[in-house]
N, C-alpha and C positions, 0 to 999 in steps of 0.2 A: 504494500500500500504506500503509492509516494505521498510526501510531506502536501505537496503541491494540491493531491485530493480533495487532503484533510481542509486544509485552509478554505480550497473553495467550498468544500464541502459546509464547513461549517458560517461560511460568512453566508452564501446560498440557504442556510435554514434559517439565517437571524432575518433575511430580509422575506422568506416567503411568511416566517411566522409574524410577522409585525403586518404584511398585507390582510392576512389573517384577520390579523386582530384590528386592523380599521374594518376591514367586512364587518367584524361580530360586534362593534360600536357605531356600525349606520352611520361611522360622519357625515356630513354635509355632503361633501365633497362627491364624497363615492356617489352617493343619490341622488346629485343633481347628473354626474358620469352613467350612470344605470340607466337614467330617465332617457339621455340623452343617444345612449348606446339603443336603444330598445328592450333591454335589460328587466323583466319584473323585480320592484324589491324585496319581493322573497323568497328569491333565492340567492340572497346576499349570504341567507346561513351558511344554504350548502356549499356556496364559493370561498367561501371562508373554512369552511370544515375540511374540503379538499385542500388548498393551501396547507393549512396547519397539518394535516396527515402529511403531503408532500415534505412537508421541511422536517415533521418527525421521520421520516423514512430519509432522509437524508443523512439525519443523522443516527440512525440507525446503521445505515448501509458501512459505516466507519469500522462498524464490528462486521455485520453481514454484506458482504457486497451485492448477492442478487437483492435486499432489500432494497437499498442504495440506486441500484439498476432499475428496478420497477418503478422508484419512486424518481427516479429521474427522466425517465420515460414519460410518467403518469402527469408533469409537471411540464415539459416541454407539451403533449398534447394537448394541455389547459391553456398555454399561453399559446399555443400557435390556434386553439377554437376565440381566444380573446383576440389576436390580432383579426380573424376574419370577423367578429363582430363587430369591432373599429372599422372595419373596410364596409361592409354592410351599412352602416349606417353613415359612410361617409364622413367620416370624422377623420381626414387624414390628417390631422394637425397634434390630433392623438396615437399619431401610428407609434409613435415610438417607445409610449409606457409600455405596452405588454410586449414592444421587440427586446425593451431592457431589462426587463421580468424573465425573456424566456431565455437571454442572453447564461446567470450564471446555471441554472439548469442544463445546458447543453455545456456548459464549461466540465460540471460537474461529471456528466455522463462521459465526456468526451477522455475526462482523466483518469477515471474507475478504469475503462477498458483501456485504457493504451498500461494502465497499471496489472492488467489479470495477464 
């Protein structure tokens, strides 16, 4: 397991768990993004619920790596269903949050296997 994993591995859980945790506090923000995405808000839980699973299987994957694997997987396919809802909605000014979201999930994946 390189050093390099770990680190993304675990900066990749601090940031998926804290999206997390604006989904499971409704900010502002996110719901006026939701309304504007086409988004119902509620299923802000379950967006949220996925996130925090992802970033605990992250860090998870540190002892297990198919966990790690799955949830790196499971993480890049949530941000790449979020960027085509940005694009559906036309919101290209937003394209870039969920391409910087999906950014260290693919880091992460990408270092797991160059590491097995």
């Amino acid at each position: 397991m390189s050093t390099a994993y770990i680190v993304v591995s675990i900066v990749a859980a601090s940031i998926y768990a804290y999206a997390a945790y604006v989904d499971f506090t409704r900010a502002e923000w996110i719901l006026d993004n939701m309304t504007r995405y086409g988004v119902p808000h509620s299923w802000l839980f379950l967006l949220g619920v996925l996130k925090a699973a992802g970033a605990v299987g992250l860090l998870a994957g540190i002892a297990v790596p198919l966990i790690g694997a799955a949830a790196a997987i499971g993480l890049v396919a949530y941000f790449v269903g979020a960027i085509v809802t940005v694009v559906r909605a036309r919101w290209y000014s937003h394209l870039h949050y969920p391409v910087l979201f999906l950014l260290p999930a693919v880091g992460s994946l990408v270092l797991l296997l160059a590491s097995t």
